[in-house]
C-alpha atoms as a printed R data frame, in Angstrom:
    type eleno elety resid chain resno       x       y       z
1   ATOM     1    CA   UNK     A     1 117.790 113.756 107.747
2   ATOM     2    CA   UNK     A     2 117.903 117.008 106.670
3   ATOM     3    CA   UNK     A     3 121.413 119.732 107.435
4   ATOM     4    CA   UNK     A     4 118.839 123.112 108.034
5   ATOM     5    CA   UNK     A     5 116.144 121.066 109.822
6   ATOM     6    CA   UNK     A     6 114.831 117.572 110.205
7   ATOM     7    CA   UNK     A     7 113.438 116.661 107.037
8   ATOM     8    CA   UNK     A     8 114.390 120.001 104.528
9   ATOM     9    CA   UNK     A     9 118.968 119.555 103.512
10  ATOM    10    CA   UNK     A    10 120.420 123.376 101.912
11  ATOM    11    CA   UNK     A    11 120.546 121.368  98.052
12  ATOM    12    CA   UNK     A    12 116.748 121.247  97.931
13  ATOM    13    CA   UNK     A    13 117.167 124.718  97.711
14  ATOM    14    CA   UNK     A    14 118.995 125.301  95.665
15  ATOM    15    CA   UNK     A    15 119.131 126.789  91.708
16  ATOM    16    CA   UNK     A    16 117.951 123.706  89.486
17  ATOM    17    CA   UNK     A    17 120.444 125.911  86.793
18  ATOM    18    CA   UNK     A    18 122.978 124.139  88.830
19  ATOM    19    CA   UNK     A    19 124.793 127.482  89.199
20  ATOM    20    CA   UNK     A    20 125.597 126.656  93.097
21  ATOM    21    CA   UNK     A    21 122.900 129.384  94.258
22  ATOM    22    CA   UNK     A    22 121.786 128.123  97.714
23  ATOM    23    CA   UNK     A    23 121.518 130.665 100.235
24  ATOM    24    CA   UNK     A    24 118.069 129.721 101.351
25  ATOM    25    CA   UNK     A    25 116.739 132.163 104.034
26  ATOM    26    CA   UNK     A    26 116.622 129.357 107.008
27  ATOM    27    CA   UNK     A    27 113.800 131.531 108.514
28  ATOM    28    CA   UNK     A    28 111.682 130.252 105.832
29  ATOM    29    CA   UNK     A    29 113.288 126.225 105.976
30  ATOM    30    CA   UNK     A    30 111.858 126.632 109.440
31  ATOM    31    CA   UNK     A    31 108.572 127.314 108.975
32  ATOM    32    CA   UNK     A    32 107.948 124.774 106.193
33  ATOM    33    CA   UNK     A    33 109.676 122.108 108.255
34  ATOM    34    CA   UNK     A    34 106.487 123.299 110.976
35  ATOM    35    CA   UNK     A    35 103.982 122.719 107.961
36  ATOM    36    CA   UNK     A    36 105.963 119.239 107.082
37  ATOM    37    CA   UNK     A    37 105.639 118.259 111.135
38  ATOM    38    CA   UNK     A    38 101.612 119.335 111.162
39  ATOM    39    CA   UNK     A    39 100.880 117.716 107.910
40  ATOM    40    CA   UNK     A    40 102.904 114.795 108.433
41  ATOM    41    CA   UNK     A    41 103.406 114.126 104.892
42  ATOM    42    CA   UNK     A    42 106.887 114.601 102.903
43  ATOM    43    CA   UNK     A    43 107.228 117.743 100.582
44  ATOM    44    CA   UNK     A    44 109.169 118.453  97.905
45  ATOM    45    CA   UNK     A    45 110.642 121.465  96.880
46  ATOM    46    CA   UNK     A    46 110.216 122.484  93.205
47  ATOM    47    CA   UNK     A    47 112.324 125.531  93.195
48  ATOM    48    CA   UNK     A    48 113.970 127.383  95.777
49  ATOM    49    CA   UNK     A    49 116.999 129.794  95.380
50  ATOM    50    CA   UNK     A    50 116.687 130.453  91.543
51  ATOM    51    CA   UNK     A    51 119.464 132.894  90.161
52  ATOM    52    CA   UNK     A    52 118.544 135.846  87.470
53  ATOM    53    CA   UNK     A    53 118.896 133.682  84.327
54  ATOM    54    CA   UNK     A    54 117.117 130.974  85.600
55  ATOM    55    CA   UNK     A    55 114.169 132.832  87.138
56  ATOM    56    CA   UNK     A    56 113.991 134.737  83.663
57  ATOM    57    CA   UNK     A    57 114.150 131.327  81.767
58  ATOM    58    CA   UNK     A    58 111.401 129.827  84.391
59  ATOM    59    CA   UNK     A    59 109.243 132.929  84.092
60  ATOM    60    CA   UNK     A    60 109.311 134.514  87.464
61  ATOM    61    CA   UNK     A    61 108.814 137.943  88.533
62  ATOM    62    CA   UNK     A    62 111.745 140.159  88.291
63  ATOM    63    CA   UNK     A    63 111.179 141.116  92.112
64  ATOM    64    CA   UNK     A    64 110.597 137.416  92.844
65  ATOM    65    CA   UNK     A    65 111.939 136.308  96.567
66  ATOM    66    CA   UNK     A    66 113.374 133.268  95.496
67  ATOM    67    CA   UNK     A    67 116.136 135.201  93.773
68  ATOM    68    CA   UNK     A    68 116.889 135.895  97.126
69  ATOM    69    CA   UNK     A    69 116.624 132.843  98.664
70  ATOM    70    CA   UNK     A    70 113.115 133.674 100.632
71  ATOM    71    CA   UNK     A    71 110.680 131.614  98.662
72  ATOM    72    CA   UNK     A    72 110.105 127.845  97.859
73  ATOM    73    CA   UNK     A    73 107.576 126.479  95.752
74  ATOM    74    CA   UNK     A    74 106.479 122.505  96.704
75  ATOM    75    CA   UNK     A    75 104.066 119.801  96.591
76  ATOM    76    CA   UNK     A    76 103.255 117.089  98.559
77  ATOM    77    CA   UNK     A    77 105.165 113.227  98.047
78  ATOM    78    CA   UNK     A    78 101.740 111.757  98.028
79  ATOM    79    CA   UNK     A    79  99.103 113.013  96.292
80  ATOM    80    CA   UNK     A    80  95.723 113.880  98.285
81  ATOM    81    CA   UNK     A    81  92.991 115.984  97.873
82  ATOM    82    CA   UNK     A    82  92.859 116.077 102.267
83  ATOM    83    CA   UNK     A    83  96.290 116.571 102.306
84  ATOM    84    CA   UNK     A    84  96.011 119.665  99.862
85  ATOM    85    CA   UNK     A    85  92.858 120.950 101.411
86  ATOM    86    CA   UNK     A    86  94.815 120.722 105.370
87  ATOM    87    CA   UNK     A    87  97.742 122.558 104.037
88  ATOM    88    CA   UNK     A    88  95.886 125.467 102.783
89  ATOM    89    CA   UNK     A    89  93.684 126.146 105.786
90  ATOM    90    CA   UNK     A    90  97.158 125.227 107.668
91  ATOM    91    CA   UNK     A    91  98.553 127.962 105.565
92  ATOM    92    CA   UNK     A    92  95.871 130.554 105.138
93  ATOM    93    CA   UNK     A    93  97.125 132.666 107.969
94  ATOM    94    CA   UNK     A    94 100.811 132.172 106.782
95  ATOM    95    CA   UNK     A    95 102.743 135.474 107.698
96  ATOM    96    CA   UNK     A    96 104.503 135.901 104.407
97  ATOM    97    CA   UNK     A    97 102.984 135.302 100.626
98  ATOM    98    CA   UNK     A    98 101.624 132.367 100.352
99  ATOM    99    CA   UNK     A    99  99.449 131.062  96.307
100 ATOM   100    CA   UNK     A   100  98.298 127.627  95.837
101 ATOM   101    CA   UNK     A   101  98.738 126.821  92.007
102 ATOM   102    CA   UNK     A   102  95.651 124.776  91.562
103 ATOM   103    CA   UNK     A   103  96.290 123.605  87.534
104 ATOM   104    CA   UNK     A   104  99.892 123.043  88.480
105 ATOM   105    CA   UNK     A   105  99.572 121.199  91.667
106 ATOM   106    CA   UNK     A   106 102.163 123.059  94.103
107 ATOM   107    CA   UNK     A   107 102.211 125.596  96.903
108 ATOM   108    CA   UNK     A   108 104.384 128.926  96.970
109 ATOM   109    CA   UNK     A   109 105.447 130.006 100.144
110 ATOM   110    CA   UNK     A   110 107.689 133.537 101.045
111 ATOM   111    CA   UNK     A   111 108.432 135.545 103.842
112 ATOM   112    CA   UNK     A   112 107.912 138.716 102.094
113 ATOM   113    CA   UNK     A   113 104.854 140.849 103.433
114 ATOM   114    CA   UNK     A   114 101.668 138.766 103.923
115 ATOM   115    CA   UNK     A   115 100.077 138.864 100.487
116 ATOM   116    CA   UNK     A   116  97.854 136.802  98.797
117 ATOM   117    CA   UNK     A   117  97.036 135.967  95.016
């Protein structure tokens, strides 16, 4: 059981530095626990809040939400071409950005302005 929603706890979240960064925009724990209830298949969260240094040591943009705390990039538990293929149609309308990293396997999700790369 999860302390923002049923299945998604704040320490997901949070910086994998291990700085303490969690303030993870619940708006968007919210919507991915609607994904996780439609999909019906656990996801786990790759990175989450991420603070300067670690977003610069990971690569990310220098706008990037998830210094923030309004992005989270996942994959699925169980591995499933279906289960990838749902999720994107599932998410092709999502209001925010939204990438699926096809070499890499996972799924970013933001609630910045609907965008699309």
């Amino acid at each position: 059981m999860g302390d923002i929603t049923q299945a998604f706890s704040r320490h997901e979240f949070a910086c994998k530095c291990g700085c303490g960064f969690d303030d993870i925009d619940e708006r968007l724990v919210h919507r991915l626990q609607v994904v996780r209830d439609i999909i019906k298949i656990p996801m786990i969260i790759n990175s989450g809040c991420r603070c300067v240094e670690h977003n610069k040591n990971v690569g990310g943009a220098g706008g990037s939400y998830h210094l923030i705390g309004e992005a989270a990039d996942w994959h699925f538990d169980i591995i499933g071409v279906n289960s990838y293929f749902r999720a994107c149609m599932l998410l092709r309308d999502w209001s925010g950005g939204f990438h699926y990293y096809k070499r890499q396997k996972f799924f970013h999700c933001d609630i910045g302005p609907k965008r699309r790369w």
